[in-house]
C-alpha positions as CSV (number, residue, x, y, z in Angstrom):
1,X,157.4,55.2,164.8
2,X,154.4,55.4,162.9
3,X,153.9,54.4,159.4
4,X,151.8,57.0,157.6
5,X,149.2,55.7,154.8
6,X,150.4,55.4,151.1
7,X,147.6,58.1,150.2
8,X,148.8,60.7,152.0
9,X,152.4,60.2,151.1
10,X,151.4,63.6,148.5
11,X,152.4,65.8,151.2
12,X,155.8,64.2,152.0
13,X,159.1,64.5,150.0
14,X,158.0,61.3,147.4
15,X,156.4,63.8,144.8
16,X,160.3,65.0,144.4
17,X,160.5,61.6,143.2
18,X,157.9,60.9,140.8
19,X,154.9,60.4,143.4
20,X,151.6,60.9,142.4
21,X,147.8,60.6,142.7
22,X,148.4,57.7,140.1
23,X,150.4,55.8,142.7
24,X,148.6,55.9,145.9
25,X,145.6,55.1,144.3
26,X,147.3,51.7,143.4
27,X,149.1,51.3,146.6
28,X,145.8,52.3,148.3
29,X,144.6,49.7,150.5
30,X,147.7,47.8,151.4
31,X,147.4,48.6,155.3
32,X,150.8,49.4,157.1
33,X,152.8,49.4,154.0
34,X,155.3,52.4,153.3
35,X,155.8,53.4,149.5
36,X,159.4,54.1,148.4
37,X,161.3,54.2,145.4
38,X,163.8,52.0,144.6
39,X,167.1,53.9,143.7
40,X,169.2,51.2,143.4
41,X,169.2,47.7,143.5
42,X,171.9,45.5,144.8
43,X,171.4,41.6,144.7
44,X,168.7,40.5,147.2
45,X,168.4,44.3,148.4
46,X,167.6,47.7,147.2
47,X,168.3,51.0,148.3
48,X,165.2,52.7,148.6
49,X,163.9,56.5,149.4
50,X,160.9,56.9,151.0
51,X,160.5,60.5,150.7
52,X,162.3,61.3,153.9
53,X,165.2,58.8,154.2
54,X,167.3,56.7,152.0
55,X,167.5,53.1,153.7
56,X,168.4,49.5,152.4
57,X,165.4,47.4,152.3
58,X,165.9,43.9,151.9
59,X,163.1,41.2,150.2
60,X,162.3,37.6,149.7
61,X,163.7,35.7,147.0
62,X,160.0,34.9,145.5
63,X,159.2,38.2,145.3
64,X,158.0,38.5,141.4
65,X,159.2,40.7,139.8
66,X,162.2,41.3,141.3
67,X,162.3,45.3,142.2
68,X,164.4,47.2,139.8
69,X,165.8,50.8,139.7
70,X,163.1,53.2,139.2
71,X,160.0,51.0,140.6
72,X,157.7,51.9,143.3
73,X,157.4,49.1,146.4
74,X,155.9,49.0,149.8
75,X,157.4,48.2,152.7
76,X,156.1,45.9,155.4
77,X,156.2,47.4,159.0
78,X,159.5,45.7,159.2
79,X,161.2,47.5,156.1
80,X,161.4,44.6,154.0
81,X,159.8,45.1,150.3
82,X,156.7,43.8,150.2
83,X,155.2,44.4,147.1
84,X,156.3,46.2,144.0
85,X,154.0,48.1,142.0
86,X,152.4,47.3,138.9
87,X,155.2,49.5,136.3
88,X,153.7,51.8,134.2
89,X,156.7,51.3,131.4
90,X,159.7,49.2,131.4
91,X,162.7,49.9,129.3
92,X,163.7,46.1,128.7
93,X,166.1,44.5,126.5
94,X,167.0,40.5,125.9
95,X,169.0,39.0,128.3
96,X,170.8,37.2,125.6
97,X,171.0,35.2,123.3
98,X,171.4,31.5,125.3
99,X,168.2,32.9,127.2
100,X,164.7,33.8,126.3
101,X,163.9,36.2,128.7
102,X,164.1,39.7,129.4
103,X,166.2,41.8,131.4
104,X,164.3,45.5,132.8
105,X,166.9,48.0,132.7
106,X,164.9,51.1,134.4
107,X,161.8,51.1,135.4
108,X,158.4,53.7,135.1
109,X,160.1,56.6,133.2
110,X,158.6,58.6,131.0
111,X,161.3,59.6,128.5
112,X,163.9,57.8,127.1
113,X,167.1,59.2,126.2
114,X,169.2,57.3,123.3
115,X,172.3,59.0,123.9
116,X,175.0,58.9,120.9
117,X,178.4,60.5,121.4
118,X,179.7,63.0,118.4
119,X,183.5,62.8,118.9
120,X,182.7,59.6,116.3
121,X,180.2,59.7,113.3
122,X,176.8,58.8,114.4
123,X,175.8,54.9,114.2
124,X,172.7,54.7,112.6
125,X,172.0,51.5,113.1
126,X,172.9,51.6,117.0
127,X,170.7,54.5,117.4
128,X,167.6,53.1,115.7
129,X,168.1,49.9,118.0
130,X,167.9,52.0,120.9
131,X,165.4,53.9,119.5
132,X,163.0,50.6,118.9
133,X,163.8,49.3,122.7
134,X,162.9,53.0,123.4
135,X,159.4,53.3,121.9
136,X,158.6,49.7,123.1
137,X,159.0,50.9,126.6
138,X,156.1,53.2,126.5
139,X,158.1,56.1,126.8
140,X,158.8,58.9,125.0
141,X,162.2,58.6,123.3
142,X,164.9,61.4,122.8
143,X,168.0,61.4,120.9
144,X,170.8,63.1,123.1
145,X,173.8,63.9,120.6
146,X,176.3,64.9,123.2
147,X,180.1,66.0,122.6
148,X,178.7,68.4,119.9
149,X,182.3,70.2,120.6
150,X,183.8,67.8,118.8
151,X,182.0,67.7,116.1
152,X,182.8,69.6,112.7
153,X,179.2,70.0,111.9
154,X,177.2,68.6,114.5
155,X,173.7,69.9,113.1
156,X,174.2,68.6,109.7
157,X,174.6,65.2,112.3
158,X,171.3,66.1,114.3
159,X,169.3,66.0,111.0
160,X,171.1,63.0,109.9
161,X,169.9,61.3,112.8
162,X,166.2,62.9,113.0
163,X,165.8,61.3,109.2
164,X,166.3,58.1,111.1
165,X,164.1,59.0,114.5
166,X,160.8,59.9,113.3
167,X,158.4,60.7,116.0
168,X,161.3,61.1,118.2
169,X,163.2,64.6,119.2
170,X,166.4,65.1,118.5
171,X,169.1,67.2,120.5
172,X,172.9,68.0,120.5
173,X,174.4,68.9,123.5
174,X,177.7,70.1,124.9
175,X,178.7,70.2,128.5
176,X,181.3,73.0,127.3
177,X,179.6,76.1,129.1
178,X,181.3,77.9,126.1
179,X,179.8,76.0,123.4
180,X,176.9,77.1,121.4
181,X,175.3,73.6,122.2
182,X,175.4,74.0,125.5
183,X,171.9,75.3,125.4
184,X,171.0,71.9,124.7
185,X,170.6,71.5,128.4
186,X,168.1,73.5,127.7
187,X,166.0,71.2,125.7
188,X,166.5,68.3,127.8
189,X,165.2,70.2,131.1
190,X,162.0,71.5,129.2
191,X,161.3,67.5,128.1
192,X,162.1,66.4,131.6
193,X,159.6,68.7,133.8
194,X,158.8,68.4,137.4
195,X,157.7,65.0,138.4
196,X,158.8,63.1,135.7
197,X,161.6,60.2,135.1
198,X,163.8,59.9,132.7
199,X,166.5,57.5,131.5
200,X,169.6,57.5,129.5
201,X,170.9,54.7,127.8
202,X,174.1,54.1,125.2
203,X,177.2,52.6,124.7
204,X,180.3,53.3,127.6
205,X,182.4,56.6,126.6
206,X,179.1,58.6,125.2
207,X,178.5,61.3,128.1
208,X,175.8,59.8,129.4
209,X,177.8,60.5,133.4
210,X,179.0,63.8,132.2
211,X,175.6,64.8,130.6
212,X,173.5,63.9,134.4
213,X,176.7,65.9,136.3
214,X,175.8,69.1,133.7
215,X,171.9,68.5,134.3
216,X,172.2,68.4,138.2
217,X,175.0,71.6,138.2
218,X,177.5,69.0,140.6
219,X,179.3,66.2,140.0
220,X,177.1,63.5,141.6
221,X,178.2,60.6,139.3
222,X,182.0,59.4,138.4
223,X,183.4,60.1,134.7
224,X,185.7,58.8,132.6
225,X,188.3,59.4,129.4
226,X,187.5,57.5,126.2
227,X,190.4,55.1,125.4
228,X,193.3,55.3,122.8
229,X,191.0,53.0,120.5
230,X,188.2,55.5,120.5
231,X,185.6,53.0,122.7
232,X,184.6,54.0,126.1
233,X,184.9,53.0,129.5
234,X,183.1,52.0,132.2
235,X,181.9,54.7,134.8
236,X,178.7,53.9,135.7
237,X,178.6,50.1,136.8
238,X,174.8,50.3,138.5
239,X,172.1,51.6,137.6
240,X,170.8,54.6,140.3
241,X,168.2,56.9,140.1
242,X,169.4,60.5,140.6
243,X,166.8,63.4,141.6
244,X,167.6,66.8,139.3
245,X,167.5,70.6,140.9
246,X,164.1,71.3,139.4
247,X,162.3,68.3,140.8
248,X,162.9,65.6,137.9
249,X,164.8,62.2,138.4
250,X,167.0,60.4,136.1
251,X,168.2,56.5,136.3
252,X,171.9,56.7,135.0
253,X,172.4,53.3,133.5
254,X,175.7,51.2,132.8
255,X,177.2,51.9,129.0
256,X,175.2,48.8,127.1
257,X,177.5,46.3,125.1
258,X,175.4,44.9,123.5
259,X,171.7,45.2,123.1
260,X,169.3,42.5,122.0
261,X,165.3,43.5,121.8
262,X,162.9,42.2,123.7
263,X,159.0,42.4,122.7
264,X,160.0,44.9,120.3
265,X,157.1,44.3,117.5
266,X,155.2,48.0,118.2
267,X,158.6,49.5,119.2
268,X,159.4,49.0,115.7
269,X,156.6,49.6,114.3
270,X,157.0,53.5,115.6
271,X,160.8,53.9,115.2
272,X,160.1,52.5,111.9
273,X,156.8,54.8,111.2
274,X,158.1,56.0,107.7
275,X,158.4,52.4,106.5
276,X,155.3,51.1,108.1
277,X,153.2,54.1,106.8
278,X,154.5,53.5,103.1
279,X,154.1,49.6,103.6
280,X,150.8,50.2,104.0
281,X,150.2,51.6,100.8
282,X,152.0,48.7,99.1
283,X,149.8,46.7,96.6
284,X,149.9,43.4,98.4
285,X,149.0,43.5,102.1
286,X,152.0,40.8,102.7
287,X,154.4,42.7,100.7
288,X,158.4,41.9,101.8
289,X,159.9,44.9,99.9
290,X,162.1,42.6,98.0
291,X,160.7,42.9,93.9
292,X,156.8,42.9,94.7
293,X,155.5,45.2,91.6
294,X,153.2,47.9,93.2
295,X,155.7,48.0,96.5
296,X,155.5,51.6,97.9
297,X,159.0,51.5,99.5
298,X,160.9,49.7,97.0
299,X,159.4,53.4,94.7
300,X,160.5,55.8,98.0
301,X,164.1,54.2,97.5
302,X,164.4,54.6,94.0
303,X,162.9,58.1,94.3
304,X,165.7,58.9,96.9
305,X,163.2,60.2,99.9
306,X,164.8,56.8,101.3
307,X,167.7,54.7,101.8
308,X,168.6,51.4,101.6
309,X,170.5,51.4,104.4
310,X,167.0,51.7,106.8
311,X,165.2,49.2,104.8
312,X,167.9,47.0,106.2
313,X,168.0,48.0,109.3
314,X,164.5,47.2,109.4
315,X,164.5,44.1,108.4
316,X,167.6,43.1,110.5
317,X,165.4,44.5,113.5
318,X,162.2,42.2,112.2
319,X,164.5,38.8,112.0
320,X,165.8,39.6,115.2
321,X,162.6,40.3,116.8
322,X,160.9,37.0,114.9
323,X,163.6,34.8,116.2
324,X,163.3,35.9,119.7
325,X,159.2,35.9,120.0
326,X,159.8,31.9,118.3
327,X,162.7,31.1,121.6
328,X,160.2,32.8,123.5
329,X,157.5,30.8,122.5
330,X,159.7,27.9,122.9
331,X,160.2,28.3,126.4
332,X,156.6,28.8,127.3
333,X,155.7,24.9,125.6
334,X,158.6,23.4,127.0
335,X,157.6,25.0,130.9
336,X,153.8,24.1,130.1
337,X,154.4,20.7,128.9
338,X,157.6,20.1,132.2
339,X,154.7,21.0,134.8
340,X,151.9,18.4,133.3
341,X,154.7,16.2,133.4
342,X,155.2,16.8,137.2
343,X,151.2,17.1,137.6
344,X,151.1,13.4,135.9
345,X,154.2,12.0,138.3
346,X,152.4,13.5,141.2
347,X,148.6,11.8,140.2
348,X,150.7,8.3,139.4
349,X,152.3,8.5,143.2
350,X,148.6,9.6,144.4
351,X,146.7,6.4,142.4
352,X,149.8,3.6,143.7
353,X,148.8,4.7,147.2
């Protein structure tokens, strides 16, 4: 069988999954390679679509970086994963907190969606983490505030929560086709168009299966019942990229214990735009909001047009992020300095000989 060029993949079935001119210009070139999609990955394979077929496609072990859900690779004549395409934005979050690295949770999508679940009272906090993992993605982010049926006044919620998203859209939603909320479908099909990716990420137990299932009019993905102590469980268990009816994709992800940044300095700069904008017109340029005279935010919080409450969520994001980038830095000195060690070993063996 033939293996048609990457640049003339625009009249196959890979525009239905985020395929464009942008693409085969970069895979342009690579002679006898196939683009795909990864829609899954599983270990040292992936499920991948290639426009036509879905097919499991394995790849070496040295491939870096490893394909994830949502990245565009090339298969080799032999339908191994050859290459995997520079990504465009990566939603990435710490892999913990006994390791300084990162761990890319979907890959090229251009929206974001921090979903938060109203049968509980919104989580501040949680959401502007999200929100700042979100932004530092390069993707737009969208708060989804779904179970707006259980919600006694789920609007007076939404602009609780838009106080603490700036820059960022915020939508309830109700899978109940007899809701008024329901319309919030809507709103999340006009900011996922035709051709573009899109993501949702949360705890377990927010909607996050139920919301995709609504979105693609069948049940495509499993759902579960929050437990007797109000937290969620586990549906999803994989992350998979699911095309919509109108020609959009979405990677469903696992519900996200816990969530450590990664990189996160201009991701917080833009969750946090309010504070950053007023910071700037603080009276010393290295101002810590504490009891600086002349501090611009320490004067919006005693004015009321802010609250405490996101000044320290702020600044528990900042340590956070200072800690990490330190580990981080860490790591590089301690690989740097372990290979001139071995370059050193390896000149002593040469110079004995």
């Amino acid at each position: 069988m033939s293996v048609p060029d990457p640049s003339l993949s625009l009249n196959s079935g890979l525009p239905k999954l985020g395929w464009s001119a942008y693409w085969a210009e970069l895979a342009r070139g690579a002679a006898g390679a196939r683009p795909a999609r990864v829609i899954r990955e599983d270990r040292a394979r992936c499920l991948v679509h290639t426009g036509e077929d879905a097919v499991h496609a394995g790849y070496a072990g040295a491939l870096d970086p490893a394909p994830t859900t949502g990245d565009w690779v090339l298969l080799d004549p032999g339908g191994a994963i050859a290459t995997v395409l520079p990504r465009r934005t990566a939603l990435r979050r710490g892999a913990g907190k006994s390791e300084a690295k990162d761990q890319v949770l979907a890959a090229n999508v251009d929206v974001v969606g921090v979903v938060h679940g109203l049968s509980a009272a919104p989580s501040l906090g949680r959401i502007e983490r999200l929100t700042t993992l979100a932004w530092s993605s390069g993707a737009q982010p969208v708060v989804i505030l779904t179970k707006a049926d259980l919600a006694t006044s789920p609007q007076s919620e939404r602009e609780e929560v838009q106080a603490a998203c700036p820059g960022a859209e915020v939508v309830c939603v109700s899978v109940d086709p007899a809701h008024p909320d329901h319309a919030g479908l809507g709103e999340i099909r006009r900011l996922l168009p035709a051709g573009t990716t899109g993501t949702f990420a949360g705890p377990s137990g927010v909607g996050k299966s139920s919301l995709v299932n609504a979105l693609a009019g069948r049940d495509l993905l499993a759902t579960g019942e929050i437990r007797a102590d109000g937290k969620g469980r586990h549906t999803s268990v994989t992350r998979e990229l699911v095309a919509l009816p109108w020609g959009a994709v979405v990677i469903d992800t696992p519900g996200l214990r816990g969530v450590q940044l990664w990189d996160a300095e201009d991701g917080l700069d833009a969750a946090f735009a309010d504070i950053a904008e007023l910071a700037a017109q603080c009276r010393f340029a290295d101002c810590q909001h504490r009891t600086e005279p002349g501090c611009a935010v320490l004067a919006a919080i005693a004015d009321g047009s802010m609250s405490q409450r996101r000044l320290d969520s702020h600044d528990r994001l900042q340590r956070e992020q200072n800690w990490l980038a330190s580990r981080y830095d860490a790591r590089l000195r301690a690989e740097q300095k372990a290979k001139w060690k071995a370059l050193h070993k390896q000149m002593r063996g040469h110079n004995r000989q």
